[in-house]
VODRENVO-423633 format. One record per residue: x, y, z of N, C-alpha, C, O in turn; residue number from 1. Coordinates in nm, 2 decimals, decimal comma. Example, Ala and Ser with C-alpha at 12.3 -4.5 7.8 and 13.67 -1.06 7.14 Angstrom:
% residues 2
   n.east   n.north     n.up   ca.east   ca.north    ca.up   c.east   c.north     c.up   o.east   o.north     o.up   resi
     1,32     -0,57     0,78      1,23      -0,45     0,78     1,32     -0,33     0,78     1,42     -0,33     0,85      1
     1,28     -0,22     0,71      1,37      -0,11     0,71     1,29      0,00     0,79     1,34      0,11     0,80      2
% end
This chain:
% residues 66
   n.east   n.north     n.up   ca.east   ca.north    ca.up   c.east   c.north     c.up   o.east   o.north     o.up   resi
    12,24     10,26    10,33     12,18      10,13    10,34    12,25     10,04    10,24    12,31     10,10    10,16      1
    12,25      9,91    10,22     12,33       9,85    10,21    12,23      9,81    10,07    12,14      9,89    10,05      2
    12,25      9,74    10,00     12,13       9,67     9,90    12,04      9,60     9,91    11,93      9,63     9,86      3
    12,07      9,51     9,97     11,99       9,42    10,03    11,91      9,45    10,14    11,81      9,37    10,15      4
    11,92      9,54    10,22     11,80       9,60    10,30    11,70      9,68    10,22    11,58      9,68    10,24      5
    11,78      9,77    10,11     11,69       9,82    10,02    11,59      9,76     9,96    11,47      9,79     9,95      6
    11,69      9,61     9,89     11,54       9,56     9,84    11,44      9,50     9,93    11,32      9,52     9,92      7
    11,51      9,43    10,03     11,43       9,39    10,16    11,29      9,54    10,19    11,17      9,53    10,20      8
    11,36      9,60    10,19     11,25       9,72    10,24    11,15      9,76    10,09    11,05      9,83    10,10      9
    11,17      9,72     9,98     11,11       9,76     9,87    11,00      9,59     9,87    10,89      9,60     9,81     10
    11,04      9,49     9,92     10,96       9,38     9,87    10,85      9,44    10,04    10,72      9,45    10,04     11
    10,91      9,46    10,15     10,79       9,49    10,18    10,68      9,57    10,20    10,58      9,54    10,26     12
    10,73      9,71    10,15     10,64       9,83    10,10    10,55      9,72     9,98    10,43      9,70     9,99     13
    10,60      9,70     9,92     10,50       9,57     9,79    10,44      9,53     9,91    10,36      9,62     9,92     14
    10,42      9,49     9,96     10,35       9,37    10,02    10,26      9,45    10,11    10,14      9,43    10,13     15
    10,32      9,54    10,17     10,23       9,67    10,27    10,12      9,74    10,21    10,01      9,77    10,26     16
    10,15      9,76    10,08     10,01       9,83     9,98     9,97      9,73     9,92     9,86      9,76     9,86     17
    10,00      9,60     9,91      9,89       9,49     9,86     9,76      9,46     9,97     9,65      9,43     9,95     18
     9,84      9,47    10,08      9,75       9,48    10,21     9,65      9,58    10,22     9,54      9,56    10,27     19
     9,68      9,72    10,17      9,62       9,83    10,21     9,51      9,80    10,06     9,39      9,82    10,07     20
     9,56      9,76     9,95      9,44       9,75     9,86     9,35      9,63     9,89     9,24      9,64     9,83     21
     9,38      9,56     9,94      9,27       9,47    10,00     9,21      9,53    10,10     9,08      9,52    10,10     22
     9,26      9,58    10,19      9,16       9,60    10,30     9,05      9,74    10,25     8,94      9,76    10,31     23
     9,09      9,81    10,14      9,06       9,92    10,10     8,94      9,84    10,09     8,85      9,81    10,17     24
     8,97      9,80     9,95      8,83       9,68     9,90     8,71      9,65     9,99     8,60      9,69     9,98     25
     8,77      9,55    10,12      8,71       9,53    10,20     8,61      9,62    10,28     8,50      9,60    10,33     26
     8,70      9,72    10,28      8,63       9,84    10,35     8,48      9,86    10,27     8,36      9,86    10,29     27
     8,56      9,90    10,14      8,42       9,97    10,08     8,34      9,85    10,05     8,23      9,88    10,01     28
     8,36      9,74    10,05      8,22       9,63    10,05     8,12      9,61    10,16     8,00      9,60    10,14     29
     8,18      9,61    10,28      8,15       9,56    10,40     8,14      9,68    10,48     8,02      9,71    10,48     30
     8,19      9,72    10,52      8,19       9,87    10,62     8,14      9,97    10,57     8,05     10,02    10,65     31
     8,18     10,04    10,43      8,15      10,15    10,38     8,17     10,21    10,49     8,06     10,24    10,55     32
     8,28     10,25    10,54      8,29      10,37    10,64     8,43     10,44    10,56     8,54     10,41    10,54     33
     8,36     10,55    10,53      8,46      10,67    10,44     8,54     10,74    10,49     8,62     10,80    10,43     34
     8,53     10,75    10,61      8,67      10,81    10,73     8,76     10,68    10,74     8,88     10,69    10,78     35
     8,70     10,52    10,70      8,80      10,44    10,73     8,89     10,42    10,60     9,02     10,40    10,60     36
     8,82     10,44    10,49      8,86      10,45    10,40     8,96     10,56    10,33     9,06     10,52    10,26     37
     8,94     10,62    10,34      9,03      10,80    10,35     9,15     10,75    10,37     9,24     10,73    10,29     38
     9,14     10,73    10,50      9,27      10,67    10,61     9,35     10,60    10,51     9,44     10,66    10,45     39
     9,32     10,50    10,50      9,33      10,37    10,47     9,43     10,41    10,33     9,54     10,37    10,30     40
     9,33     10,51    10,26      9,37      10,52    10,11     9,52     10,65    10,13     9,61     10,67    10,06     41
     9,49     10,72    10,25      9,61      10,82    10,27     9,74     10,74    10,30     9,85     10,77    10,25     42
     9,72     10,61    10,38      9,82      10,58    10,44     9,90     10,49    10,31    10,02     10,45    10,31     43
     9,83     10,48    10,22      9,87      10,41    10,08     9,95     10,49     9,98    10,03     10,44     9,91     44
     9,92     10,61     9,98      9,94      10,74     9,90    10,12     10,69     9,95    10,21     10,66     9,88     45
    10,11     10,70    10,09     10,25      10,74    10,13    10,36     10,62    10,12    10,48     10,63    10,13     46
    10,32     10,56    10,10     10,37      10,39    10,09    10,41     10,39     9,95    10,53     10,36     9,91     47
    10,32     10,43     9,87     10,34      10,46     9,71    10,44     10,51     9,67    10,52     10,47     9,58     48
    10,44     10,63     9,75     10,53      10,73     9,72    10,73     10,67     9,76    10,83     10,69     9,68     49
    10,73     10,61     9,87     10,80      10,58     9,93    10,90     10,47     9,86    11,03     10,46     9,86     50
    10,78     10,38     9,78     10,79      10,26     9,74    10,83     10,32     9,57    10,94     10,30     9,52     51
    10,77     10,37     9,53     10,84      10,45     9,34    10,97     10,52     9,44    11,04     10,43     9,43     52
    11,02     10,60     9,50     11,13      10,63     9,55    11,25     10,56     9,55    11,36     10,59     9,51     53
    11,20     10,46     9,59     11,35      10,30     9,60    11,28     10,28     9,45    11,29     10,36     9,36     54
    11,24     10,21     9,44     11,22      10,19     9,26    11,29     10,26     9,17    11,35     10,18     9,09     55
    11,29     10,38     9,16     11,34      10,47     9,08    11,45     10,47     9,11    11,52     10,42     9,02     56
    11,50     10,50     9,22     11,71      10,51     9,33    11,71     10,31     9,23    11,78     10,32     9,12     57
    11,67     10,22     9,24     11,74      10,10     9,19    11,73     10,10     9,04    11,78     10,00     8,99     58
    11,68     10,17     8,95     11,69      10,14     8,81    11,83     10,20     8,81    11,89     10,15     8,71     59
    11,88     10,27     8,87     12,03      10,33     8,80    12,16     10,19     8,76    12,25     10,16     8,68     60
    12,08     10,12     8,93     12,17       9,98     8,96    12,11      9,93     8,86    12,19      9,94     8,77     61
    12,01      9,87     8,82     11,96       9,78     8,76    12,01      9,80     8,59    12,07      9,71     8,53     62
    11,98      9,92     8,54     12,08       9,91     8,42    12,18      9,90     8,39    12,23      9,89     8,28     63
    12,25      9,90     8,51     12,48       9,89     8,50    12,45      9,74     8,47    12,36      9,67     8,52     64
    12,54      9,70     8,35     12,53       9,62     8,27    12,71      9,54     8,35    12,79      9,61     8,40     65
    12,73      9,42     8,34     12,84       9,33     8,44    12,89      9,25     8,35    12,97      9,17     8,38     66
% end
C-alpha cells in the first residue's frame, strides 16, 4: 500500500470507532439492548485492533528524521 492510502485508511478507522463510541453510548442510554451492545462493542474491539496496527507500522516512518 502506498502511504497515503495508509493514512487515508488510518483517518478512517478514527472516525469508524468514533462512530461505534457514540452509537455504543447511545445504545446503552436509549435502547439498553445488550446483544446490541456486545455487537457493537465487538465490532470496535476489531477496528481498535486494526487501527493500533497501522499506528504502530507508521511510528517507524514517523521517527526517520529528513
Amino acid at each position: 500500500m502506498k502511504l497515503k492510502e495508509v493514512l487515508a485508511k488510518r483517518d478512517q478507522l478514527k472516525n469508524q470507532i468514533y462512530a461505534l463510541k457514540r452509537s455504543i453510548a447511545l445504545c446503552q442510554i436509549h435502547l439498553k439492548d445488550e446483544e446490541m451492545i456486545q455487537d457493537l462493542t465487538d465490532i470496535k474491539a476489531v477496528l481498535d485492533a486494526e487501527f493500533n496496527d497501522l499506528s504502530n507500522g507508521l511510528k517507524a516512518i514517523e521517527e526517520i528524521e529528513m
